[in-house]
Every structure is written in C-alpha cells, then in structure tokens.
C-alpha beads as a LAMMPS data file, in Angstrom:
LAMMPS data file: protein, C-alpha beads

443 atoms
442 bonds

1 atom types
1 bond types

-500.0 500.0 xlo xhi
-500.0 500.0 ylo yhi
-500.0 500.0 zlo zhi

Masses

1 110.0

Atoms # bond

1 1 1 466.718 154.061 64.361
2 1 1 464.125 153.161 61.639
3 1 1 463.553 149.812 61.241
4 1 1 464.101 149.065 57.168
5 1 1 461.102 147.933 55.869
6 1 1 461.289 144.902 53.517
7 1 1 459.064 142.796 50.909
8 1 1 459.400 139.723 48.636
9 1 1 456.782 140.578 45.668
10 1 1 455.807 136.915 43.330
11 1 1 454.397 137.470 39.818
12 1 1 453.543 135.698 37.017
13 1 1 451.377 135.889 33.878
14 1 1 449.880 133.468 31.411
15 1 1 448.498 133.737 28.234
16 1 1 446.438 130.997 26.892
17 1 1 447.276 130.735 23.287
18 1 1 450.471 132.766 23.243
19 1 1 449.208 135.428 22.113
20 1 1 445.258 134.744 23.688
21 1 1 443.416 135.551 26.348
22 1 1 445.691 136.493 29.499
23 1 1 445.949 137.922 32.787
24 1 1 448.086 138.549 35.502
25 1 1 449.056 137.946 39.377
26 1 1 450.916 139.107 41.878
27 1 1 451.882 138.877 45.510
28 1 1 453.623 141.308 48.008
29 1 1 455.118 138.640 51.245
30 1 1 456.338 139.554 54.561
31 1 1 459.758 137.914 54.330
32 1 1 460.313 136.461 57.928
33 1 1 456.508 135.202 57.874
34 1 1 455.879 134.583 54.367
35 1 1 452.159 136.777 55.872
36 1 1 450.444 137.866 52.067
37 1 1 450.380 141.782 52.479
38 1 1 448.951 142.627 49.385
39 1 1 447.341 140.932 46.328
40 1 1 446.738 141.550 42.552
41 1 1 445.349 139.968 39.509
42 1 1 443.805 141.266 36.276
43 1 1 442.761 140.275 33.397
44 1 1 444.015 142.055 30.207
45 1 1 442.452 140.966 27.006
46 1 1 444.813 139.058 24.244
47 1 1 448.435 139.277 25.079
48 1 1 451.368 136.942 25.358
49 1 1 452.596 135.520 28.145
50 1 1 455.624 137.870 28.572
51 1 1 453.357 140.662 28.364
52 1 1 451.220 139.028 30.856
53 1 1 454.543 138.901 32.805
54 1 1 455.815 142.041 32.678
55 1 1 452.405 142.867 34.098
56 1 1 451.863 141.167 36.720
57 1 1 455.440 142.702 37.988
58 1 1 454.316 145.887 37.512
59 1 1 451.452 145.338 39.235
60 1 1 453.424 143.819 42.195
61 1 1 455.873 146.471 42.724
62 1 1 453.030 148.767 42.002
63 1 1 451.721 147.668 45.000
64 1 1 454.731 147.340 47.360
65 1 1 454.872 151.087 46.941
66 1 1 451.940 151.536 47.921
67 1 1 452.715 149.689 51.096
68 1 1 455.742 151.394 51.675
69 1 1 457.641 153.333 49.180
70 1 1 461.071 153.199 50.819
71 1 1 460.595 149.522 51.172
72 1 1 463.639 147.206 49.877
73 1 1 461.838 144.775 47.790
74 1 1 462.710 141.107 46.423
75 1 1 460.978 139.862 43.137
76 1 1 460.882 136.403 42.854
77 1 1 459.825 135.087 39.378
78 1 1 459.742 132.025 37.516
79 1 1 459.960 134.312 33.681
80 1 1 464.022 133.655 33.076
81 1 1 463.410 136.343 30.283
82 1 1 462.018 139.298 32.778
83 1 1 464.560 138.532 35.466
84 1 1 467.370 138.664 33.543
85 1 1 466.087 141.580 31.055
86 1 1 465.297 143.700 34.688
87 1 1 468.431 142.931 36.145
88 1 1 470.446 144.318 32.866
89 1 1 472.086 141.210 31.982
90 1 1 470.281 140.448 28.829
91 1 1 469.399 143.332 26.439
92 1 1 465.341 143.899 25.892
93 1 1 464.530 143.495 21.728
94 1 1 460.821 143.358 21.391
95 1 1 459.437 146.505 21.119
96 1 1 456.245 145.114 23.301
97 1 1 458.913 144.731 26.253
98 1 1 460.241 147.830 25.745
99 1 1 457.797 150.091 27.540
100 1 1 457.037 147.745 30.069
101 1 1 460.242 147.350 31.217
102 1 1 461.128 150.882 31.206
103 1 1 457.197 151.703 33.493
104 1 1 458.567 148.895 35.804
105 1 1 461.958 150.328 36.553
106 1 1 460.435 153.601 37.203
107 1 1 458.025 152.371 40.222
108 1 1 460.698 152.560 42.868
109 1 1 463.951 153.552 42.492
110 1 1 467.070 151.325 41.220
111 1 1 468.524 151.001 44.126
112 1 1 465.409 149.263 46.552
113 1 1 464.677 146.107 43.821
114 1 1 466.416 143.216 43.200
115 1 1 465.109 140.366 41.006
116 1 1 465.701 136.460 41.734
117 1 1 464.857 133.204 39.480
118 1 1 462.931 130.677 40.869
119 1 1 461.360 127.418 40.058
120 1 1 457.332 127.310 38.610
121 1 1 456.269 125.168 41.089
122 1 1 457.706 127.680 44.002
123 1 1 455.866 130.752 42.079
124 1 1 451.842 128.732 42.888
125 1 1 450.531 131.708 44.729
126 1 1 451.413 134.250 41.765
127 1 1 450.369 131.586 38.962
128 1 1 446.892 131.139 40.886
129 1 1 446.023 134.815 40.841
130 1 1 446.715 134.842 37.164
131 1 1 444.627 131.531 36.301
132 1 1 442.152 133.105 38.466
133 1 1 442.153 136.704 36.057
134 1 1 442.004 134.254 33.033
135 1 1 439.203 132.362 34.350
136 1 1 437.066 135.086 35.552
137 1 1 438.062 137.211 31.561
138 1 1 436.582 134.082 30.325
139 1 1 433.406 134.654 31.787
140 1 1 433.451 138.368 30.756
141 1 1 434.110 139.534 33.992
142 1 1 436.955 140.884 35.975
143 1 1 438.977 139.170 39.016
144 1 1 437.645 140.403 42.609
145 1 1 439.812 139.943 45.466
146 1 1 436.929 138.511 47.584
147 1 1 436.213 135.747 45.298
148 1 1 440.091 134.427 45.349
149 1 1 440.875 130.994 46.712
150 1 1 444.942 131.764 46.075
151 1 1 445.866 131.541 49.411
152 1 1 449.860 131.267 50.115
153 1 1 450.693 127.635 49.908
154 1 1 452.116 126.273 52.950
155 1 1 455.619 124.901 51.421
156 1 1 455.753 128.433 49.803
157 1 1 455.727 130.353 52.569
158 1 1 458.172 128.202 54.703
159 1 1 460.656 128.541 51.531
160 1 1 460.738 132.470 52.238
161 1 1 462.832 131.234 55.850
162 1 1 463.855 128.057 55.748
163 1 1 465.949 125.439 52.874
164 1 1 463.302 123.846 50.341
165 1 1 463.381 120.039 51.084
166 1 1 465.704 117.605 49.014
167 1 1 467.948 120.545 48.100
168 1 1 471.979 119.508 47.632
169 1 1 474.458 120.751 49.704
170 1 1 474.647 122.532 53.299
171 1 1 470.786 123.417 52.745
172 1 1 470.342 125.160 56.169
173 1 1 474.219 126.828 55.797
174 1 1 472.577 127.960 52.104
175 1 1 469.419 129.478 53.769
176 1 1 471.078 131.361 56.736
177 1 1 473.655 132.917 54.521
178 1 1 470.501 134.273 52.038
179 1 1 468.601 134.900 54.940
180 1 1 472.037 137.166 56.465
181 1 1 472.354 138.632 53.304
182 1 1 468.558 140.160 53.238
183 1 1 469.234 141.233 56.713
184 1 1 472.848 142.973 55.931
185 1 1 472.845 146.416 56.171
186 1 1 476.432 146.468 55.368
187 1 1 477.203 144.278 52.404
188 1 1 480.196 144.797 50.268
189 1 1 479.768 144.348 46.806
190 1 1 482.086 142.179 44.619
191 1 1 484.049 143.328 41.905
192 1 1 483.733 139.674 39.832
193 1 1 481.471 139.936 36.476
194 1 1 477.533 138.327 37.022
195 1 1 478.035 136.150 34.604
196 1 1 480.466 134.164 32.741
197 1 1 480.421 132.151 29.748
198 1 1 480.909 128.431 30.975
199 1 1 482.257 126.111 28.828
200 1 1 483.778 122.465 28.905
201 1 1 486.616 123.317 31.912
202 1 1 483.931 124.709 33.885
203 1 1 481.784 121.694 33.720
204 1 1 484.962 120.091 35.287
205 1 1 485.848 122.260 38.337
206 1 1 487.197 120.794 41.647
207 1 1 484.937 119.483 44.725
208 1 1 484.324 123.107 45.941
209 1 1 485.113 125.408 43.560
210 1 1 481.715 127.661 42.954
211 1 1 480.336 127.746 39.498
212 1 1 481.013 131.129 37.259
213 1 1 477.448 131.376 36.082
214 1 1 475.215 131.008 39.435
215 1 1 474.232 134.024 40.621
216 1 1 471.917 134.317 43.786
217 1 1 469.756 137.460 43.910
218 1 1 469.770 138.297 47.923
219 1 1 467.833 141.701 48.364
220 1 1 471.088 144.820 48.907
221 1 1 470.973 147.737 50.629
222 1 1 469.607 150.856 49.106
223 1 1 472.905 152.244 49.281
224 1 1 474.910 149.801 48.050
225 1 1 472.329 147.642 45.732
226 1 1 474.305 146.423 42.463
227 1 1 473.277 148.422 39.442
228 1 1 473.056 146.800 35.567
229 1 1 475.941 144.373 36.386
230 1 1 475.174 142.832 40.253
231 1 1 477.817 140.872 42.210
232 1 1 477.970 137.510 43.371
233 1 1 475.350 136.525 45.679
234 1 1 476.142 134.695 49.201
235 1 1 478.009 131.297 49.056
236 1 1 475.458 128.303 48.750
237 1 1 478.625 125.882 48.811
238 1 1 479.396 123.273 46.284
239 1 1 476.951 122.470 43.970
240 1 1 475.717 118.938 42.885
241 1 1 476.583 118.450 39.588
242 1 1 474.640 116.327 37.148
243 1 1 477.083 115.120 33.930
244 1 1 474.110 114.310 31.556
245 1 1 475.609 111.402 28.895
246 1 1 473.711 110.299 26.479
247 1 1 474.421 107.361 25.061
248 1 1 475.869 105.943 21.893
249 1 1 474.617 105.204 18.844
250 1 1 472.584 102.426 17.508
251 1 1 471.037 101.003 14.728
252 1 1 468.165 103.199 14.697
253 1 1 470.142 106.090 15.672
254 1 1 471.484 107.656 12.067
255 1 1 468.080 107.148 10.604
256 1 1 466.911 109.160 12.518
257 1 1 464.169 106.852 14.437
258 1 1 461.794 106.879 16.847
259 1 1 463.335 104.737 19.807
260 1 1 461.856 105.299 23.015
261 1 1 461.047 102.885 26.166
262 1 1 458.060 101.341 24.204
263 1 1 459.829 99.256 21.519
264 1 1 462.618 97.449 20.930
265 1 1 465.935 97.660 23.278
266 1 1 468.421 98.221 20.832
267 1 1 472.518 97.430 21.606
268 1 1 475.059 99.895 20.717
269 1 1 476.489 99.768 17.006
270 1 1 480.099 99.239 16.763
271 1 1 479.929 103.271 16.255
272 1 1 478.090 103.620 19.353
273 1 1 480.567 101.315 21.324
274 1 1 483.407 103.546 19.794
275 1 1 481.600 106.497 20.938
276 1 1 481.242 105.128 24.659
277 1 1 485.207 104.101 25.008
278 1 1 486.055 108.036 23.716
279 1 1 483.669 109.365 26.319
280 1 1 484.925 106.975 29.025
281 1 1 488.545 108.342 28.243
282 1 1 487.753 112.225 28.076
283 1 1 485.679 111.836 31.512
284 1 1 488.862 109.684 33.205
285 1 1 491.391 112.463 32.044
286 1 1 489.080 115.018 34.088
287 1 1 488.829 112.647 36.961
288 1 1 485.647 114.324 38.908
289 1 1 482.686 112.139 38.523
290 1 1 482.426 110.454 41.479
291 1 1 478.851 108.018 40.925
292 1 1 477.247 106.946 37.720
293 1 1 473.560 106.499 37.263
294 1 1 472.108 105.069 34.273
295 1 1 468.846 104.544 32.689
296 1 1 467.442 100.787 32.300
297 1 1 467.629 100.836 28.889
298 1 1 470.671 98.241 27.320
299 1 1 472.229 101.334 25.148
300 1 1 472.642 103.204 28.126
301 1 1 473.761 100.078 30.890
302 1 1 476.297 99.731 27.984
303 1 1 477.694 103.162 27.536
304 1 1 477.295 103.230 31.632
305 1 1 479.618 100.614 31.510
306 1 1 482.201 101.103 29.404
307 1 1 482.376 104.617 31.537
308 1 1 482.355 102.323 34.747
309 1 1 484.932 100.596 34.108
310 1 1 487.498 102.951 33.148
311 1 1 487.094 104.939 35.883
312 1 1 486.985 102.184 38.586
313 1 1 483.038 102.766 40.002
314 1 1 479.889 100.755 39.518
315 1 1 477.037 101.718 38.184
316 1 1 473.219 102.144 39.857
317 1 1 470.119 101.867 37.306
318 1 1 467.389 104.320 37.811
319 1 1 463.946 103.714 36.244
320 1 1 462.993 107.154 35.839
321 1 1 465.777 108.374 33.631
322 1 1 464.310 106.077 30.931
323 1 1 463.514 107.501 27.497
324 1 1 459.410 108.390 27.147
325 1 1 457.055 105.775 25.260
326 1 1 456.841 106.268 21.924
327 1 1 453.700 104.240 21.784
328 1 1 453.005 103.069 18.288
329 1 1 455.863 105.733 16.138
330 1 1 458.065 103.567 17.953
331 1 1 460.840 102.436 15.155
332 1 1 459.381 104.977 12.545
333 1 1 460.898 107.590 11.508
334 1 1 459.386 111.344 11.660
335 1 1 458.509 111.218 8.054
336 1 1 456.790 108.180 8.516
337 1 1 454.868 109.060 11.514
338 1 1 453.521 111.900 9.441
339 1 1 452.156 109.776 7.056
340 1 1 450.293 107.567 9.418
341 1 1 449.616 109.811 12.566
342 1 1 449.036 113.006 10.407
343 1 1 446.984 114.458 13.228
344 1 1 448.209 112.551 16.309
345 1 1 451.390 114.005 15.267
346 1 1 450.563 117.725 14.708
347 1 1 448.672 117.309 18.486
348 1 1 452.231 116.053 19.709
349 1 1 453.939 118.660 18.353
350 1 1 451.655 121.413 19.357
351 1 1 450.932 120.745 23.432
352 1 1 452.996 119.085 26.071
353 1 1 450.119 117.424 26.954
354 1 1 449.569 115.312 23.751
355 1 1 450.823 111.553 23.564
356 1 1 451.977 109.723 20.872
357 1 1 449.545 107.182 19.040
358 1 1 448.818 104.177 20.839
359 1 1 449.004 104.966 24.406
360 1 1 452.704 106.827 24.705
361 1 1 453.935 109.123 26.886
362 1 1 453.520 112.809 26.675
363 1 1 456.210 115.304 27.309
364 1 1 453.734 116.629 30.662
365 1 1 453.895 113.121 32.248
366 1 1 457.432 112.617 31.761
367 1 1 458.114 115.913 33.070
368 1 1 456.502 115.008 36.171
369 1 1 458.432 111.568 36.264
370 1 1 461.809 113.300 35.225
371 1 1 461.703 116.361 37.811
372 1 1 460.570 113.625 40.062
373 1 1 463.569 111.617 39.576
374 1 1 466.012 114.761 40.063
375 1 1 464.665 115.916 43.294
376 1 1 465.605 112.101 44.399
377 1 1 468.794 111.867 42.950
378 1 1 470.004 115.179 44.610
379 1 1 468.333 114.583 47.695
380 1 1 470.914 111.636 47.475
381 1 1 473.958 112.821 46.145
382 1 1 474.519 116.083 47.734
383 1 1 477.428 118.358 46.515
384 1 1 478.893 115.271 44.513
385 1 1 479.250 115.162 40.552
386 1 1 476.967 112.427 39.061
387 1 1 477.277 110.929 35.421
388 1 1 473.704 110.357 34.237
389 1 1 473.933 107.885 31.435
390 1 1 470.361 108.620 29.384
391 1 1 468.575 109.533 26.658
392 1 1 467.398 112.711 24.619
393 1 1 464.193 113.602 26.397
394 1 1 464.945 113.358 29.886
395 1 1 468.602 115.637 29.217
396 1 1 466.687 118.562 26.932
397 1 1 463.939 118.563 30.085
398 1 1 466.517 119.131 32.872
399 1 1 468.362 121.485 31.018
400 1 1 464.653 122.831 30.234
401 1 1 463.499 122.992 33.660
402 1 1 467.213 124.610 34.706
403 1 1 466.283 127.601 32.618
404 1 1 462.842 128.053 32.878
405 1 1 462.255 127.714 29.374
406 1 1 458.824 126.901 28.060
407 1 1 457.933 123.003 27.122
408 1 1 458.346 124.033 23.180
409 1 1 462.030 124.407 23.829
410 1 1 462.410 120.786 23.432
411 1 1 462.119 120.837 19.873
412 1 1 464.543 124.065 19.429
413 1 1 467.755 121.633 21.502
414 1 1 470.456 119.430 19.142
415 1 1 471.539 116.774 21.123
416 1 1 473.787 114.330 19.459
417 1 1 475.073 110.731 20.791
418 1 1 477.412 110.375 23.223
419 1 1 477.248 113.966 24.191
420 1 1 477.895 115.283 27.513
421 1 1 475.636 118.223 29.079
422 1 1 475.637 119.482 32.346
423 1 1 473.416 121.393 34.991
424 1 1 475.257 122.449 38.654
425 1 1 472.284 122.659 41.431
426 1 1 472.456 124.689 44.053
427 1 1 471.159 125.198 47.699
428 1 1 469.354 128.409 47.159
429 1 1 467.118 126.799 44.503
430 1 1 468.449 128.120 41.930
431 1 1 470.392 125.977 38.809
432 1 1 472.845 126.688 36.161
433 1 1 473.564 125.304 33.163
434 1 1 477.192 124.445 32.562
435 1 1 477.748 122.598 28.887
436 1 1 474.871 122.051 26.518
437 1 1 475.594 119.003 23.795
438 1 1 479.454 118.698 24.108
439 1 1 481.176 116.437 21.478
440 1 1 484.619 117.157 21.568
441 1 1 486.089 114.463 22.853
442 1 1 484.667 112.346 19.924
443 1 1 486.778 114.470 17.586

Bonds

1 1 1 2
2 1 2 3
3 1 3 4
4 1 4 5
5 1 5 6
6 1 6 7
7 1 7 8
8 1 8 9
9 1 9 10
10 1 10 11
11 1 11 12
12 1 12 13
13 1 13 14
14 1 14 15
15 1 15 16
16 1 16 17
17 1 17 18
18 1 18 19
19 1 19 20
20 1 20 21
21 1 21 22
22 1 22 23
23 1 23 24
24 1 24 25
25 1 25 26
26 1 26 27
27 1 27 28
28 1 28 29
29 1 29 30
30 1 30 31
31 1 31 32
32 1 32 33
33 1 33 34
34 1 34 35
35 1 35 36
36 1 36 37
37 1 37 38
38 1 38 39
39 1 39 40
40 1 40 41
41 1 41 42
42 1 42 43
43 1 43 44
44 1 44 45
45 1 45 46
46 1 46 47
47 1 47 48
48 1 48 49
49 1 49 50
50 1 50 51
51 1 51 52
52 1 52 53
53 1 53 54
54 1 54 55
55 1 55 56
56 1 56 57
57 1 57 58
58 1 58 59
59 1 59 60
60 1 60 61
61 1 61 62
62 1 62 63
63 1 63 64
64 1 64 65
65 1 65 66
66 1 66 67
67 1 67 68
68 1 68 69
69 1 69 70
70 1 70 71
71 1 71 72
72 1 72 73
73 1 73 74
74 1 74 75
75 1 75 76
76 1 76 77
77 1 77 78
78 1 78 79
79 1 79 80
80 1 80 81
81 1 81 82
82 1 82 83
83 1 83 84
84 1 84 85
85 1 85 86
86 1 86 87
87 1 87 88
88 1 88 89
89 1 89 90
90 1 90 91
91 1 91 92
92 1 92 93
93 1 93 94
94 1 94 95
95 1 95 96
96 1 96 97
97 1 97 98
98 1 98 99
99 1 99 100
100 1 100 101
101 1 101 102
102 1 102 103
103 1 103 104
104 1 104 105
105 1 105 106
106 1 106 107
107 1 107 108
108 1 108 109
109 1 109 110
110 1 110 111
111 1 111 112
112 1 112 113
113 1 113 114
114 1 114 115
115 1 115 116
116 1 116 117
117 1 117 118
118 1 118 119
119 1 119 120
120 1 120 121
121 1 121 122
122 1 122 123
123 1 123 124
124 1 124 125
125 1 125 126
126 1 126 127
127 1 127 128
128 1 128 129
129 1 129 130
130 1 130 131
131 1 131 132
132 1 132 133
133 1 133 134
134 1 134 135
135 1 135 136
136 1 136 137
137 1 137 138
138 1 138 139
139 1 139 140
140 1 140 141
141 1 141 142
142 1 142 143
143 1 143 144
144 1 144 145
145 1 145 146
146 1 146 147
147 1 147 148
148 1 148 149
149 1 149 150
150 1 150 151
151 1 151 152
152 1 152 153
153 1 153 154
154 1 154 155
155 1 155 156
156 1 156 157
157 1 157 158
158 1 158 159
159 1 159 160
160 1 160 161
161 1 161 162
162 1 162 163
163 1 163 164
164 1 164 165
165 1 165 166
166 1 166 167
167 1 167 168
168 1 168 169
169 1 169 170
170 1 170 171
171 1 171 172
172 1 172 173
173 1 173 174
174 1 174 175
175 1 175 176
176 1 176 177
177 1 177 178
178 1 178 179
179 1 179 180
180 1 180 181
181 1 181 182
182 1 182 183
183 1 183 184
184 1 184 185
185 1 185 186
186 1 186 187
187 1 187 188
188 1 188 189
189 1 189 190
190 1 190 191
191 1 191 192
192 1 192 193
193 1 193 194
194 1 194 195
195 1 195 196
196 1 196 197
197 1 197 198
198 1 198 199
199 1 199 200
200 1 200 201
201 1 201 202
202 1 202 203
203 1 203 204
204 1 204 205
205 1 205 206
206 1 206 207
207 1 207 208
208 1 208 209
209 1 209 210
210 1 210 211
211 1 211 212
212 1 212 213
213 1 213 214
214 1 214 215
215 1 215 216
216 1 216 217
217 1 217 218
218 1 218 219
219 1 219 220
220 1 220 221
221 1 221 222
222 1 222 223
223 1 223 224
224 1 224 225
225 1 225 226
226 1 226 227
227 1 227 228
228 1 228 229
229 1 229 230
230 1 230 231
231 1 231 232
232 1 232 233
233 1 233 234
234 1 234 235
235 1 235 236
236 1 236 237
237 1 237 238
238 1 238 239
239 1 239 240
240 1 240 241
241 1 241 242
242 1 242 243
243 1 243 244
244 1 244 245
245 1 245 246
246 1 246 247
247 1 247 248
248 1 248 249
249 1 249 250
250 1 250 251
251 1 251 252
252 1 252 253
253 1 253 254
254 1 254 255
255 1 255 256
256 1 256 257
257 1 257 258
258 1 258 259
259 1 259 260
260 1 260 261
261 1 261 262
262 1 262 263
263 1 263 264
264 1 264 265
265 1 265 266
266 1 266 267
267 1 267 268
268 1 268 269
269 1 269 270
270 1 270 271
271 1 271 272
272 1 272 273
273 1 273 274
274 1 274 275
275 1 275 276
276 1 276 277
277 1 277 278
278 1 278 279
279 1 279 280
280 1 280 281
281 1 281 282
282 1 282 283
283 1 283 284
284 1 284 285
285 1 285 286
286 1 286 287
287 1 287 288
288 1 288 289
289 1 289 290
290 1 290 291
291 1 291 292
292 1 292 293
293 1 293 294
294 1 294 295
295 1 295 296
296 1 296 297
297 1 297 298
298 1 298 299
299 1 299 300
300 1 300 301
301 1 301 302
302 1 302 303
303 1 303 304
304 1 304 305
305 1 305 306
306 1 306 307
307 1 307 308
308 1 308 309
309 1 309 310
310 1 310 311
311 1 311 312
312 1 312 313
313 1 313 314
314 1 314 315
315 1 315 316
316 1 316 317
317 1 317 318
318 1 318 319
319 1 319 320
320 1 320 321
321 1 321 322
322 1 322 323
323 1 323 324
324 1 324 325
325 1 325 326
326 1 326 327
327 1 327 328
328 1 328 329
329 1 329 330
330 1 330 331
331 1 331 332
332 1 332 333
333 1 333 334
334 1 334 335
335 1 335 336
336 1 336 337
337 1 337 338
338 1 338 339
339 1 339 340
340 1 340 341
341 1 341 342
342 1 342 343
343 1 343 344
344 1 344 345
345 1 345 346
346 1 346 347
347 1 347 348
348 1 348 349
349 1 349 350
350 1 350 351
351 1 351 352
352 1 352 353
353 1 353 354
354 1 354 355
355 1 355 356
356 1 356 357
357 1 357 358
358 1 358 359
359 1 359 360
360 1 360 361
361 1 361 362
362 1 362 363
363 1 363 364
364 1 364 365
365 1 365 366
366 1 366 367
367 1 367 368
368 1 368 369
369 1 369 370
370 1 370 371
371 1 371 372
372 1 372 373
373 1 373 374
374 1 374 375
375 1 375 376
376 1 376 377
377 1 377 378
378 1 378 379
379 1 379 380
380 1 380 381
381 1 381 382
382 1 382 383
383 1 383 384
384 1 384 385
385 1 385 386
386 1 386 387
387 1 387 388
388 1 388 389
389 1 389 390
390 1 390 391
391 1 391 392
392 1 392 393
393 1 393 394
394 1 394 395
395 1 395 396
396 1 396 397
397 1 397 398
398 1 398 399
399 1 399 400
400 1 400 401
401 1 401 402
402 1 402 403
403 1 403 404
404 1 404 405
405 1 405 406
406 1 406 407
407 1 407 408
408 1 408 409
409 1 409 410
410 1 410 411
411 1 411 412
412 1 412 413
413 1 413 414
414 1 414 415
415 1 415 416
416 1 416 417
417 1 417 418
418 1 418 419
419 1 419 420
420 1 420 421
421 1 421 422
422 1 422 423
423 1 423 424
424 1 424 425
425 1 425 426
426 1 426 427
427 1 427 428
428 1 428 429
429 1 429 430
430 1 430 431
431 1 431 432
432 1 432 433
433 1 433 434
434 1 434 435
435 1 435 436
436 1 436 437
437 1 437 438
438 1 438 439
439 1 439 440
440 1 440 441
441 1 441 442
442 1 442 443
C-alpha cells in the first residue's frame, strides 16, 4: 500500500508601508521531522501585506505540488484574514483578494489542503524568508536561495511533534490527539457548525465543557477532508480561561484622561466602587472563576477586592498586568496632548514602536511584557478560569494577540469600565475569543 505523502507548508508576507515595498516567504516541512523540503521568497514590488500574504501561500502550495502533487498538505499561517477567507468561513470582499484566492484554491485540489491559525512568533521561518525578499528588493535585487540565513528555528520545528512549552491543559494529551488526527486515515467528520457566535453564557461554561468557537485545523483525508464548512477538530481538553475585568471608574476616568502606570494612582470614584460591587455580583451568580489576579495598580487591588470578597478567594498581584507609562501625557487628556506633543503624538499613533513624551512606554514593549505575562500565568493556571483585574491596554492586546490582528487594532477596540472580556486558550496553540467589552451586568 502507498504510503500517503504529507506536508505542513508556513507562509507569510509583509509589506512595509501597507501598501510599500513587500515580499513574500514560504516553507514546505516534513511533519514528523519538521526537515525544510522546500523554500520560497520573492520580492514583489508595492503591495499590502495581505497581498504579500496571499502570495507567499501561493507560492508554498505552489511548491508542495511540485514535491508531490497528491500530497495532503497543512498550511500553517499567522494572517487570521487568509485562513479563515481559504477555509470558507469568512466571505472574500476586496477585489485584490479575489483572484488570489481563487489561483490558490486551484493549485491542488479541495480535498488535500487544510489551513490552521497560528501564533507570529511560531510562523519565524516563513516571516524570515519574507524580510529576507524585502531586504534584498531594497537593494534592487531579487532573493537567492543560497544567500538565505532562514534556517528552521529549533522551537519551530519541535512544535510540528511535540506540545509548545507553557501551554494550558493536558499539553502532551493535546499534541498526540493532533498528531493522531494527521495520521487518521479514517476520520469521521462532525456534523456540528465551525463556528458559533459566543456570547456572555459561553464565557461562563462548566470546568470541561469545550468552547463553541475553537476550531483546530488537523490535516483530513483526501476523501473525507471538510469542504467550505469543516468540523470540529480533535479534543485539546478544557481550556484556560482568562476573565479580563477592567476596573472601575475614577476620577480621571469620564474625562477621558490619560492614566497609565506613570502618574498618579488614582482610587475608585463612588461610581467606580458601584461598578465593582455589580461586577462582583454578576461573576458570583455564574460561580466559575476559580483565582483572581490583579494588576498593582490601587483601582484595580480595589475592584480585585470587592470581587474577592464576594466570592470567598484572595487575590495575587501581578506586575506585568499593569497599565503602560504614559510618560509625560500622563493626566492630560487627548486633546491636550495634541496641543503639546503635536508630533510625539502623531509618532504614537502611527507605529507600535513610538513612546509617549518623556520616556513612556510604547505599545511594542508592552507587548513583549504583556504576552510575557500570559505565557506565565497559563503556564500556572492550567485549564482553570482566571479573573484578571486590569486595565485598557493590556485587555485590547490579549484579545489582539488572540486574533492575530495587527498592532493598529488597538485604537479600533471600545472598552468601557468595569467590563468583562474574555479569551479561552487552548493546548493546540490556538485561542478564541469569547466576550469582547461586556457591560450588562451594570445595567
């Protein structure tokens, strides 16, 4: 009997400038040795990034075929938008991705691709190729295989067989059920929908109950791979959940200020203490949080607490859920800051790499602090739900980071006091969003 040939193909693209100069890279893996088999990058002039994208997965399956054209194939990408436009759960608008999308599907047929989400940081080997394209356009030339450095990063290529480290859950029960999945040559397909819409009830499921909108991508069968609307995926077990809180108002809060970990410590308002005693009820009638974290700021220790101590637990402060540095805007208001910090502001507002005036934080440091501080906390609390009591920034970059959204998405999230958000994480890797900026319960 023929042994069934299979591949994981990695692409990305970039575009610097959005549109600007961009290029493309892509990967074709061995999946039981993570062994590169193939590699492409180009660079392709101005273009945006999911252009860029698009490309570098055409180029990728491009070259699986070449490979082996009756190969069952994995794409793993870190482009939410081309994973879920490929796999037909969201509909394709631009006319740019039109084409594209339509030259991809037409490589190899339906039924031998499947396409998985994963995290930037486990795409590096794709993302090099494509700096490498953009680098080598720059200097007017094109990207030669000979003169890449991308070689497959070590924690990469274990991720293709074994759990990533710090994952929640039954990491290595997680990892053997993807791993028997991509090896099933007999898979039954489910009947239940891909996706679901979650709202505040699923935010609240039991210890063990599997979240409606995670769906793994596990390679299928050619006979029996799902079509436009795919199955569920192998169990990764119960989730941990993260309850993101932020905390009540204060003083500064309805005008509308700056107020960051760089100024002053404000106390809740009497509106903000109301705010914390109606949140504290609505999370005791749902009775599932089982540990509260909190930032080290007083307005969160004192919604924290007034959470605490209705439903019977302590609390734990964690430094690196604190709210970025402000720097010198701290206490202003935007209006104000744009009078001052005309430019310093613009600079902010335009790259995630910009601090505020006065040596603040910017959005690409606390990024690194904040995903820094999640890998910890679910390395900890495995398959538990967790009330993190913090502020605006660190909530809109988890749920960020959860959907592989692009840095500018910050600025494009409302996220009023005392309002509860929630991302379920899951041993595969993969995240889903649960409840974005809930406020019921102060109606």
């Amino acid at each position: 009997m023929q042994r069934l040939v299979r591949f994981v193909v990695e692409a990305d693209g970039g575009s610097r400038g959005n549109p600007g100069p961009a290029g493309y890279g892509a990967v074709v893996l061995d999946p039981e040795t993570g062994e590169t088999l193939a590699e492409r990058a180009e660079y392709i002039g101005v273009a945006t990034n999911n252009v860029a994208e698009y490309k570098g997965l055409i180029a990728g399956l491009k070259a699986a075929r070449e490979l082996a054209p009756d190969a069952v194939v994995q794409v793993r990408m870190d482009s939410k938008l081309v994973v879920e436009q490929m796999s037909g759960r969201w509909k394709i608008k631009h006319p740019d991705m039109k084409p594209l999308a339509a030259e991809a599907a037409t490589i190899l047929p339906r039924a031998q691709v499947t396409y998985e989400w994963i995290p930037r940081e486990r795409n590096k080997h794709a993302d090099r190729l494509a700096n490498e394209a953009m680098d080598a356009g720059k200097r007017g030339k094109q990207w030669e295989p000979s003169a890449s450095s991308a070689a497959l990063d070590t924690s990469a290529a274990r991720a293709l067989a074994t759990p990533p480290a710090g994952l929640p859950g039954d990491a290595a029960k997680g990892a053997a059920a993807v791993r028997a999945a991509l090896a099933s040559t007999s898979r039954t397909p489910a009947t239940a929908p891909a996706r679901e819409e979650a709202g505040a009830d699923a935010l609240f499921a039991e210890p063990g109950a599997t979240a409606p909108g995670h769906v793994p991508a596990p390679a299928a069968t050619p006979a029996q791979a799902p079509t436009a609307t795919p199955g569920w995926g192998p169990d990764m077990g119960t989730p941990a959940t993260f309850v993101m809180l932020r905390h009540g108002e204060t003083a500064l809060t309805p005008q509308k200020r700056f107020s960051g970990s760089g100024g002053a410590d404000p106390e809740l308002s009497p509106a903000g203490r109301r705010q914390a005693s109606a949140v504290a009820e609505a999370l005791a009638a749902r009775g599932t949080v089982q540990t509260i974290v909190s930032s080290p700021l007083r307005r969160c220790r004192e919604t924290a607490q007034a959470v605490a101590d209705r439903l019977g637990l302590g609390v734990t402060v964690e430094e690196g859920l604190r709210e970025v540095d402000f720097g010198a805007w701290e206490g202003l208001t935007f209006a104000e800051v744009k009078e001052r910090f005309p430019d310093d502001l613009q600079a902010w507002l335009d790259s995630p790499k910009a601090a505020p005036t006065g040596g603040g934080e910017s959005f690409m440091a606390a990024t690194r602090r904040i995903s820094a501080t999640r890998d910890r906390l679910l390395a900890v609390h495995a398959s538990r739900t967790v009330l993190l009591v913090t502020h605006v920034t660190p909530v809109k970059m988890l749920v960020r980071l959860a959907l592989g959204a692009p840095p500018e998405s910050l600025f494009r999230m409302e996220l009023s006091a005392a309002s509860l958000s929630a991302v379920a994480y899951y041993a595969d890797g993969n995240a889903s969003v649960r409840l974005l900026n809930d406020t019921s319960h102060l109606r």
